[in-house]
C-alpha positions, -999 to 999 in steps of 0.1 A, spaced: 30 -227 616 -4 -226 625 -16 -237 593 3 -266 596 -8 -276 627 -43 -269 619 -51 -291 590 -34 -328 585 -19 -322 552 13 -310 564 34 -314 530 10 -296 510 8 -268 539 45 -268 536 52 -262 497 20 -240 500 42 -215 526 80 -219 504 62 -213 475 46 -176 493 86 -168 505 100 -174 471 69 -153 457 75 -123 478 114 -118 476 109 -122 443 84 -99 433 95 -79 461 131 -74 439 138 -37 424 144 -50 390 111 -72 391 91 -40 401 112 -18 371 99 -50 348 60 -46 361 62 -14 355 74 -16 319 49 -43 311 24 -18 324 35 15 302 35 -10 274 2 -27 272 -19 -2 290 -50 12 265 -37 48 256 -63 76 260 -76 91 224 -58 123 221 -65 132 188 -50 166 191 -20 149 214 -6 120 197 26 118 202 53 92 187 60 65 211 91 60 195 109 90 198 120 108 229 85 127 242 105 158 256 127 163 226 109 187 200 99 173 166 125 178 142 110 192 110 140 185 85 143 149 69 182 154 75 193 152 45 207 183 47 223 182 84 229 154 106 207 154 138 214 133 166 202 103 169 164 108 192 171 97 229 161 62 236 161 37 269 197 22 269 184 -15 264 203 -42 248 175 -67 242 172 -77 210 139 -81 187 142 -114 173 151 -143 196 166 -178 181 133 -194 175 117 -162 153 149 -163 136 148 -198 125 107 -197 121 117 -168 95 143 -186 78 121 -214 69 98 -190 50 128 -174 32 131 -143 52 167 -130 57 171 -113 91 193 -82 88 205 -67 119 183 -75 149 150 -65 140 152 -60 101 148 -81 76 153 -84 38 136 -112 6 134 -114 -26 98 -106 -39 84 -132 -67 78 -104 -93 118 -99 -87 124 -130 -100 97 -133 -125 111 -100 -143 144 -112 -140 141 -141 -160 116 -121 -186 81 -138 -175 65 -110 -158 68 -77 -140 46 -70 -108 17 -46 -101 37 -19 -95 58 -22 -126 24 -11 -147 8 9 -122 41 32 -120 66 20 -141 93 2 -115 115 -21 -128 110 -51 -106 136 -70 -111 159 -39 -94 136 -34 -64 145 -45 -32 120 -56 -4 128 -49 32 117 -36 67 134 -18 94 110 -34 120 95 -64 120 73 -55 148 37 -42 140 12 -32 165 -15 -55 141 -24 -88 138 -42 -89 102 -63 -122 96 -50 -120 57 -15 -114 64 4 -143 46 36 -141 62 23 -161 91 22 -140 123 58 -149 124 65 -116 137 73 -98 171 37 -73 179 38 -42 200 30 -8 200 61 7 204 95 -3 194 114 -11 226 141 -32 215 181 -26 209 181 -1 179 206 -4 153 228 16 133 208 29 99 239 31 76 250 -1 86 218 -15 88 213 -2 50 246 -15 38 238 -50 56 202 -48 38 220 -44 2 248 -67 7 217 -94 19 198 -87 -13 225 -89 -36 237 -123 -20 199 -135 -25 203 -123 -63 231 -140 -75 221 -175 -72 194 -167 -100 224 -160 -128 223 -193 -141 180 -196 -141 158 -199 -173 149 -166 -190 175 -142 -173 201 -122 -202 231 -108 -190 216 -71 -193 189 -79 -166 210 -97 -146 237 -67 -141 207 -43 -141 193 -68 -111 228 -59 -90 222 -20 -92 189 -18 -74 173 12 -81 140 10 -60 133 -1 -22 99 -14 -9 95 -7 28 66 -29 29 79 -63 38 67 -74 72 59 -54 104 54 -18 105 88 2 93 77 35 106 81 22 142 122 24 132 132 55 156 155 63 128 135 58 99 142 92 86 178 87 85 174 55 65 150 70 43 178 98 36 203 70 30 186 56 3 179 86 -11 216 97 -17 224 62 -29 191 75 -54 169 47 -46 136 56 -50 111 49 -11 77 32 -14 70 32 23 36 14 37 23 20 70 -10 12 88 -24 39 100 -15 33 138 14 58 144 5 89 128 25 111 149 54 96 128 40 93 99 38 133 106 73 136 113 86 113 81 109 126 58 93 133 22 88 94 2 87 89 -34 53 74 -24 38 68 6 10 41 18 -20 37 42 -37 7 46 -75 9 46 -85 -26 55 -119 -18 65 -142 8 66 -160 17 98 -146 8 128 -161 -30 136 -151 -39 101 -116 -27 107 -115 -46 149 -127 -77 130 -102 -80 105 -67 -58 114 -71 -74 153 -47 -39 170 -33 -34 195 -46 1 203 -83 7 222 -82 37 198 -76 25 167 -101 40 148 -93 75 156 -52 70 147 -62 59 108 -82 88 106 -55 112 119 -32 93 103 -56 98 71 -51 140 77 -13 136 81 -21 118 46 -37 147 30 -6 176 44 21 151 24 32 168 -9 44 140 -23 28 110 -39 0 91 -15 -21 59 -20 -47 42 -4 -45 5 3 -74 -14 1 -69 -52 3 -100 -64 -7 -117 -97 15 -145 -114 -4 -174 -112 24 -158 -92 48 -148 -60 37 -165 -54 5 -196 -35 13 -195 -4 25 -188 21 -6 -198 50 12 -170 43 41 -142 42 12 -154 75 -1 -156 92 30 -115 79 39 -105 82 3 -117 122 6 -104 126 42 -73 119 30 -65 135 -3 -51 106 -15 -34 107 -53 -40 73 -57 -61 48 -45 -49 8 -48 -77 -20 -49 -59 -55 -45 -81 -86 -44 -66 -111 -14 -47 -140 -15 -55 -168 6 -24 -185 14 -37 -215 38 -29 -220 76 -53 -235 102 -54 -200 122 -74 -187 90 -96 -217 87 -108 -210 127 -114 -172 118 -135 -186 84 -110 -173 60 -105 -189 32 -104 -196 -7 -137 -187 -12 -127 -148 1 -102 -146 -28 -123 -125 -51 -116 -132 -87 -103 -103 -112 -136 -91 -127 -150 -86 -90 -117 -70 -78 -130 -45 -107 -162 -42 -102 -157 -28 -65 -129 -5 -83 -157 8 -109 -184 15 -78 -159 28 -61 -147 54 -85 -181 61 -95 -186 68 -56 -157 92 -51 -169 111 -80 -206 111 -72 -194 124 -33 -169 151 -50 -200 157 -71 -221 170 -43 -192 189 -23 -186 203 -56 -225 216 -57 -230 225 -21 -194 245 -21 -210 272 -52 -186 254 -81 -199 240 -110 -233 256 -102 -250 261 -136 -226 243 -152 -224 207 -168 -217 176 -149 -177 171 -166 -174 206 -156 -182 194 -119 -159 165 -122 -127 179 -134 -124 192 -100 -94 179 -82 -122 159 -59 -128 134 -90 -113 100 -94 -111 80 -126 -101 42 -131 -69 43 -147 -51 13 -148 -55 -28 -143 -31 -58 -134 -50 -82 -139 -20 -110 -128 -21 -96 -92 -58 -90 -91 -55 -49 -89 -71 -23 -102 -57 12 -99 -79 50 -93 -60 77 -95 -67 112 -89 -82 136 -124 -49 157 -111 -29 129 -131 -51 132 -159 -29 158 -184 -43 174 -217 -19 166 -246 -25 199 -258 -15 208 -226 17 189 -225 27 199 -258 22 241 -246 48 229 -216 73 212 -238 77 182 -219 99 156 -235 89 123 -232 101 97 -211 128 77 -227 125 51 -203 92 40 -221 100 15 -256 86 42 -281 64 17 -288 47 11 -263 44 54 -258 24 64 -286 -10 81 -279 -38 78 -296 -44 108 -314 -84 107 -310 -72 110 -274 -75 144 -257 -68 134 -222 -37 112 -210 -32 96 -176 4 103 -159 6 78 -132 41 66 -139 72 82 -120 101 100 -129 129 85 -108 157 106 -117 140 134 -119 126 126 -81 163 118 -74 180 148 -85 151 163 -64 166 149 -33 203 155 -38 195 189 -36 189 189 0 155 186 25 143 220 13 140 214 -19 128 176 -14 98 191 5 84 215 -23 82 189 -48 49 183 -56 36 149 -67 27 164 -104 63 175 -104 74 136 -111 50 121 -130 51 111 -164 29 98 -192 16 61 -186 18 36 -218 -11 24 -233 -1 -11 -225 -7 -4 -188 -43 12 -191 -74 3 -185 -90 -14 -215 -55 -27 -231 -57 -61 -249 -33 -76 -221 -51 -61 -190 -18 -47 -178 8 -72 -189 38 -54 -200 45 -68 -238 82 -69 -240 78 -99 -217 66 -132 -217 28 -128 -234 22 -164 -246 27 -177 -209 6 -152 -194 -21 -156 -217 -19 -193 -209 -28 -183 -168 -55 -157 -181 -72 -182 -201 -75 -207 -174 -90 -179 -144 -125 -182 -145 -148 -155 -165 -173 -132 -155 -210 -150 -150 -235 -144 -181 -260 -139 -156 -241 -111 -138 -243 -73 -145 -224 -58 -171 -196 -35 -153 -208 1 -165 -245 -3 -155 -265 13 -133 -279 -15 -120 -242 -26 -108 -244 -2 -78 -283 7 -72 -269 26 -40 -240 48 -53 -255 55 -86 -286 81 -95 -308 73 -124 -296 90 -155 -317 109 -177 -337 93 -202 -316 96 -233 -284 96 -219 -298 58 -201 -307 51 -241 -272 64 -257 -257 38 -228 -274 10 -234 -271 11 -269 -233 15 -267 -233 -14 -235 -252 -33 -269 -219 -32 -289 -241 -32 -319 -262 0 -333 -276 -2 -373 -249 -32 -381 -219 -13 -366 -196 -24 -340 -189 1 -310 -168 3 -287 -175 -12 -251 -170 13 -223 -170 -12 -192 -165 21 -170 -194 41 -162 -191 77 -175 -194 86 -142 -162 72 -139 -145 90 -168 -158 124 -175 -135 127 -202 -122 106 -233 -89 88 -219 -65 75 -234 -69 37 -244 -100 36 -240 -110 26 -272 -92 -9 -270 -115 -29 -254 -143 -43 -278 -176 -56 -273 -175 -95 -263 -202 -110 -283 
């Protein structure tokens, strides 16, 4: 009152003092304080622990269960009774207009474009070559579409929920799994009457045998995420599971994956704040315990390195030093691709950052060739290979070797010299061969000593895991791997394209991507990567250059376009590619 009868404006003065009443019984509420407080636990920087990350997710005081449940049924893990709901009306329709099929209330399920492109005989995706999926039976999907990221590259939008915990209404993991299948079979069956697809693909199409859990948001925030994993399991789908590298006390506690994904987006720690945008003050330090979770998994484990023209395509050294912290089997290089919106234009992303195939490889070839130069010198400092010859150094399991390219999808593939077999070797075990593989696409070359086994076993990985948990966590990643084709190799004629599909068509979309520069460097020369690679020797730099040539005394040689840093060893198929005139 005396405010009001100090100053003229007596209106104002009076809004002024309802507005203060209305403030203070409200905030003053219980539930309004219980909501503060929330808000507060929520978005408050968590202290780097690296020692004492724990997994927001689950119930802190409950002990870590170290079965995948498979083989019992644990109880679900203690959550806050809340009923909200992830996805409100607008992100539901937002989603629906980009083809995404909410399942449940915070899942989601759509049908991939290499799905389609297998089923109707045109082309099969990435991982089809890389490790022998049939594409056209995978099905894409997510048990949260909440991620505690906000990439710059991410093309589906930033349609998503973001958070670092999951602290929404959880749902049911059998029936969100039956509601996930039942989506992805409804999406399928409007594509029987489409150009290309044969009755045989189309019922193989309705049986899916593989699921990618790599569709939006970050699945391992699921609190039940084991039990779903289980559940496809016994149904024998085969998991490919890809997280970020925020959560690694679950990625600790996940059940065994037929294989498992980081993503690497960056390097060093500005690199990866630039371009990933968390959620977490400490984000750093959770990919690189999330990178030492990585290298305890028995099972198959990539690396995920989406590659950004100008942003993220420098620091070879960085790579190395993740790619060895982790242990990873595999390591995936996957060029960007810019798929427009004005939120990437402000940020300076775009077209131009889309590298083009041969530069997606060249990084691939400098990065092998620094894995194995840094396995190299462990290799010498640790006493082995002392006295002995360079391949002898790197055969170690340290060394890395450029195995396979998809050239459609802009990816190369490095896998680990674990995966590299001896024929010899394979004969001595008496392994069969696959009879998934067209025999003609399986024959080795018999000049061939050394054969890269990249491609999975399914069943056997499936029989693996009807067994129970136990014997699902000795299974070693060697256990399920089988001979790669030569089709899918480094060097083949097709650069990856699987021949039994449509080859005319796809040479028609190689032909019209633009070549390597004449003025650039030849991949496979040292002048490529002044920084990773030494100066060889005198007549080994002679013996290269004449084979880089292609032409010695009137003869034609074959083109090596990997260094031999690269590939200690002959390898299979890689005789096919010849010298380009």
């Amino acid at each position: 009152h005396w405010f009001m009868l100090r100053f003229p404006f007596a209106p104002m003065a009076r809004t002024a003092v309802s507005f203060w009443r209305k403030r203070k019984r409200f905030f003053g509420s219980s539930s309004v304080r219980a909501a503060s407080a929330s808000i507060t636990e929520n978005f408050s920087p968590r202290p780097t622990a690296l020692n004492g990350l724990s997994n927001p997710n689950t119930n802190p005081s409950a002990a870590p269960s170290k079965s995948c449940g498979s083989c019992s049924s644990p109880k679900p893990p203690a959550q806050t009774e809340t009923e909200t709901e992830m996805l409100s009306e607008r992100m539901n329709e937002s989603m629906g207009r980009f083809g995404f099929s909410t399942v449940g209330t915070h899942s989601a399920v759509k049908i991939c474009r290499w799905t389609k492109q297998q089923l109707m005989g045109r082309a099969g995706c990435y991982k089809h070559t890389f490790y022998g999926i049939q594409s056209h039976r995978c099905m894409e999907t997510t048990t949260s579409l909440a991620c505690a990221n906000r990439c710059v590259f991410c093309w589906r939008h930033h349609m998503h929920p973001v958070a670092k915990k999951f602290q929404w209404k959880v749902d049911d993991p059998r029936q969100l799994l039956e509601d996930a299948l039942q989506t992805h079979l409804r999406l399928i069956k409007p594509l029987r009457g489409a150009k290309g697809v044969t009755p045989e693909r189309f019922a193989e199409a309705l049986a899916p045998r593989h699921c990618a859990l790599s569709l939006v948001g970050e699945p391992i925030m699921y609190p039940r995420i084991n039990e779903f994993v289980d559940l496809l399991h016994s149904k024998r789908l085969s998991t490919f599971l890809v997280t970020n590298g925020q959560h690694p006390a679950a990625l600790a506690e996940l059940s065994p994956i037929t294989q498992l994904y980081v993503s690497v987006d960056a390097p060093n720690r500005d690199d990866l704040k630039k371009i990933d945008r968390p959620l977490f003050s400490d984000f750093w330090e959770r990919l690189l315990v999330s990178c030492d979770v990585l290298k305890e998994k028995r099972q198959r484990t990539v690396l995920r390195l989406t590659l950004v023209k100008g942003w993220n395509d420098r620091d070879l050294e960085g790579y190395a030093k993740l790619v060895e912290r982790s242990g990873a089997d595999f390591v995936e290089v996957k060029g960007v691709m810019f798929c427009g919106g004005d939120e990437r234009r402000q940020w300076g992303l775009g077209l131009q950052n889309t590298p083009q195939a041969w530069e997606t490889r060249s990084f691939a070839e400098a990065l092998c060739s620094a894995l194995n130069l840094k396995g190299r010198s462990s290799a010498e400092l640790s006493g082995r290979g002392a006295g002995g010859s360079q391949d002898a150094v790197l055969r170690e399991d340290s060394g890395y070797g450029l195995a396979c390219e998809h050239a459609h999808s802009n990816s190369c593939l490095i896998a680990s010299n674990r995966f590299l077999v001896s024929a010899t070797t394979q004969e001595e075990q008496g392994a069969a061969p696959d009879e998934s593989i067209p025999k003609s696409t399986s024959q080795s070359f018999p000049s061939s000593p050394m054969q890269w086994h990249t491609w999975i076993d399914f069943d056997r990985f499936a029989d693996v895991a009807g067994e129970g948990c136990e014997a699902l966590q000795r299974l070693d990643a060697q256990a399920y791997a089988v001979q790669t084709p030569d089709w899918a190799l480094l060097g083949s004629p097709l650069q990856g394209f699987d021949p039994s599909l449509d080859v005319e068509r796809w040479k028609r979309l190689r032909d019209g991507r633009p070549a390597r520069p004449p003025g650039s460097v030849e991949s496979g020369s040292t002048a490529e990567i002044p920084k990773i690679m030494p100066a060889l020797p005198n007549s080994k730099a002679a013996e290269d250059s004449e084979v880089t040539e292609g032409r010695k005394g009137g003869e034609t040689l074959p083109h090596l376009s990997i260094h031999p840093v690269c590939f200690p060893l002959p390898v299979q198929g890689a005789h096919f590619q010849q010298h380009t005139p």
